[in-house]
C-alpha positions in Angstrom: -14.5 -18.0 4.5 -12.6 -19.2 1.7 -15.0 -22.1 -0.4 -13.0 -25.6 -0.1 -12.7 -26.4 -4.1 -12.3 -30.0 -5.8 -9.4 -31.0 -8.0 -10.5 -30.3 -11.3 -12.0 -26.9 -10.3 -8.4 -25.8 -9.1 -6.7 -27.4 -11.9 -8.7 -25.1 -14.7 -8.7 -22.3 -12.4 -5.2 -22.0 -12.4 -5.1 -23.0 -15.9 -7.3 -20.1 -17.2 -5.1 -18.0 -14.7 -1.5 -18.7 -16.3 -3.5 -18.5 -19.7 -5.0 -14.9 -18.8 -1.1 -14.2 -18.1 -0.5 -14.9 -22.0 1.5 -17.8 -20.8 1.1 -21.5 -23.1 3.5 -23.2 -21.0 4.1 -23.8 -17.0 7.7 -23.1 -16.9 8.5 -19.9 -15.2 5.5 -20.5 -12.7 5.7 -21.4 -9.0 3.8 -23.7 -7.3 3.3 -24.9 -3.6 1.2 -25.8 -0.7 0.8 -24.3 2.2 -1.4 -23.4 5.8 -0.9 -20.0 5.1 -1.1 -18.6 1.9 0.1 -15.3 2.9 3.0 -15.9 5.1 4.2 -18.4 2.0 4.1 -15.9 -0.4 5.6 -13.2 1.4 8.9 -15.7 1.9 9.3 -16.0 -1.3 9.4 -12.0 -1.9 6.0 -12.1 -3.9 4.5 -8.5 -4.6 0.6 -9.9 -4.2 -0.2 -6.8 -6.9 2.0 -6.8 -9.2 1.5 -4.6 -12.6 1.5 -8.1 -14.4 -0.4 -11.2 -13.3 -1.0 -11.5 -9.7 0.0 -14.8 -7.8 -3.4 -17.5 -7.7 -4.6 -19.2 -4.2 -7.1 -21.9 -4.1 -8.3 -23.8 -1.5 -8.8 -27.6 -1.6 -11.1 -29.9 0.4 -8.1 -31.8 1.8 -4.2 -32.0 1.4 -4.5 -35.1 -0.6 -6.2 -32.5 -3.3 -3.5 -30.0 -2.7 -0.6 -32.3 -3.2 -2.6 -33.8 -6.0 -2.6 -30.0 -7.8 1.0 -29.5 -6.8 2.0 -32.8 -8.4 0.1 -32.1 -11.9 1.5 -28.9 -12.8 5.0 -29.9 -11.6 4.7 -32.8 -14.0 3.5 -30.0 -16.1 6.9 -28.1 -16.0 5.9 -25.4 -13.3 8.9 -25.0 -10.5 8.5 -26.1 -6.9 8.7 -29.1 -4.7 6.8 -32.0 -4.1 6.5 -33.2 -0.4 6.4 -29.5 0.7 3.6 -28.6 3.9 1.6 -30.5 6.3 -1.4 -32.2 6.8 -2.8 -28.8 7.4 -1.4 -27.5 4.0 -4.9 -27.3 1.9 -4.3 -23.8 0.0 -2.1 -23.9 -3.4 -0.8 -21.1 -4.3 1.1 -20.4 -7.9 2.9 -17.4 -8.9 5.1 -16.1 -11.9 9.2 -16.1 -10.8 10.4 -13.1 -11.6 13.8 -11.4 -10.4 12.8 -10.9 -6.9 11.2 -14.0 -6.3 12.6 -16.9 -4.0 12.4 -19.7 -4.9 
């Protein structure tokens, strides 16, 4: 079972993620919500083990958390959607866009 995480646990998990990635900014990074992590990612063409920087999932208490990610690191400058989901949309998921990738 996937442990539920808070806000600020997510946020500087994905932060050390992209920054793992040698990336300083957020542009060229996804990110979304979603009730299924998997079946996301697979629409928008994601290899999940890539030779360079695989795609992060987190799982957050509630969708008010999840939006809440998804909100900062658009803000931020990463690519996506706001408003994206349902109420059952708890995982966030971030990946880098590549040329495959669908947006």
């Amino acid at each position: 079972m996937t442990k539920e995480l808070d806000y600020d646990t997510i946020i500087n998990d994905i932060i050390k993620h992209i920054k793992r990635c040698f990336c300083s900014t957020y542009r060229g990074w996804y990110i979304g919500i979603t009730n299924d992590p998997e079946r996301r990612l697979k629409e928008h063409n994601v290899d999940m083990n890539p030779p360079f920087c695989a795609p992060i999932i987190r799982k957050a208490m509630n969708v008010d958390i999840a939006r809440e990610v998804e909100w900062y690191f658009l803000k931020e400058g990463a690519e996506g959607g706001d408003g994206g989901g349902n109420e059952d949309s708890v995982f966030i998921y971030a990946y880098w866009i590549n040329s495959v990738t669908k947006q």
